[in-house]
C-alpha positions in Angstrom: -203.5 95.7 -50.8 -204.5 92.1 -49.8 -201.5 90.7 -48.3 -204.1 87.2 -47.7 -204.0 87.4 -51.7 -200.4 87.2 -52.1 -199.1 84.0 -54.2 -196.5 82.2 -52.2 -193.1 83.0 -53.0 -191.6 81.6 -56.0 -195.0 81.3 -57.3 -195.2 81.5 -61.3 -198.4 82.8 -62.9 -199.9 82.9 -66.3 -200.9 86.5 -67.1 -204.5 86.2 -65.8 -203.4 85.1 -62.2 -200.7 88.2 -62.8 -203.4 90.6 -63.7 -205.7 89.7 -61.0 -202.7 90.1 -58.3 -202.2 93.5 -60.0 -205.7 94.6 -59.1 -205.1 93.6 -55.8 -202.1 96.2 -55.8 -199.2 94.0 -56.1 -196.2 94.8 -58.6 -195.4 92.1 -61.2 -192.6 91.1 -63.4 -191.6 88.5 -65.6 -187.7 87.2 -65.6 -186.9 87.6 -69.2 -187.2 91.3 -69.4 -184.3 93.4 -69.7 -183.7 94.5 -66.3 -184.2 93.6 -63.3 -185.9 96.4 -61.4 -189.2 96.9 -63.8 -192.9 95.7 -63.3 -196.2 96.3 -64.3 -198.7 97.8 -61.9 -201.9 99.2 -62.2 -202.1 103.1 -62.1 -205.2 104.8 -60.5 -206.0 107.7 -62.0 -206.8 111.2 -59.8 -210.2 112.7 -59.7 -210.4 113.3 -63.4 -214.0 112.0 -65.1 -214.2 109.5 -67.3 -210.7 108.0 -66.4 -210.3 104.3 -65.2 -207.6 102.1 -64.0 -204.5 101.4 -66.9 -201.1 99.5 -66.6 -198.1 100.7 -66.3 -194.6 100.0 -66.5 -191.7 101.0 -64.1 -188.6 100.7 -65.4 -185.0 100.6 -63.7 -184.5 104.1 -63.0 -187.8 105.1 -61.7 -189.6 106.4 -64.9 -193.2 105.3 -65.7 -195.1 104.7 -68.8 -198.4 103.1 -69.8 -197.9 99.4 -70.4 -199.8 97.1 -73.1 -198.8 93.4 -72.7 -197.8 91.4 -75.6 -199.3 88.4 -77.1 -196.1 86.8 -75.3 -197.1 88.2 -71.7 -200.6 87.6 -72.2 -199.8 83.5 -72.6 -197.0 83.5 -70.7 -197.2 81.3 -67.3 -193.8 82.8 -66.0 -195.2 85.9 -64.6 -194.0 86.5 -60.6 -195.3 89.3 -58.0 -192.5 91.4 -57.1 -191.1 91.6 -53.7 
C-alpha cells in the first residue's frame, strides 16, 4: 500500500480518484450507504490462471461479496478512503 498516495483526510473523491486509491490497496466508502462499517476493496485473486483483480464489498459484520458500482457510485464525487 502507498501510504505517499493517501488523499488527505476528509478528502471527497469522484469514483475514478476512488478506484485508483483502491488499486493502491486502500478501503473506500461512500457516506450514504446503509451502514457504517462497509467499503469496497479490491480482491486479489490466489494463484488460479486466468483470474484478475475484482471489487469487493465488506459489509458490517465481516462478510464479503463481489461488488459492481452503480451508475450513482460511478458519478458520485462523495466517495472517501476508509480509515
Amino acid at each position: 500500500m502507498c501510504e505517499e498516495c493517501r488523499p488527505p483526510a476528509g478528502t471527497r473523491l469522484t469514483f475514478e480518484a476512488a478506484f485508483a486509491s483502491m488499486r493502491e490497496g486502500f478501503r473506500l466508502r461512500r457516506p450514504g450507504w446503509n451502514g457504517r462499517d462497509m467499503w469496497v476493496r479490491t480482491a486479489v485473486p490466489g494463484e488460479r490462471r486466468g483470474m484478475r483483480e475484482f471489487l469487493v464489498l465488506e459489509n458490517a459484520v465481516g462478510g464479503v461479496v463481489p461488488w459492481m458500482p452503480s451508475n450513482g457510485d460511478l458519478f458520485a464525487n462523495d466517495w472517501e478512503v476508509v480509515k
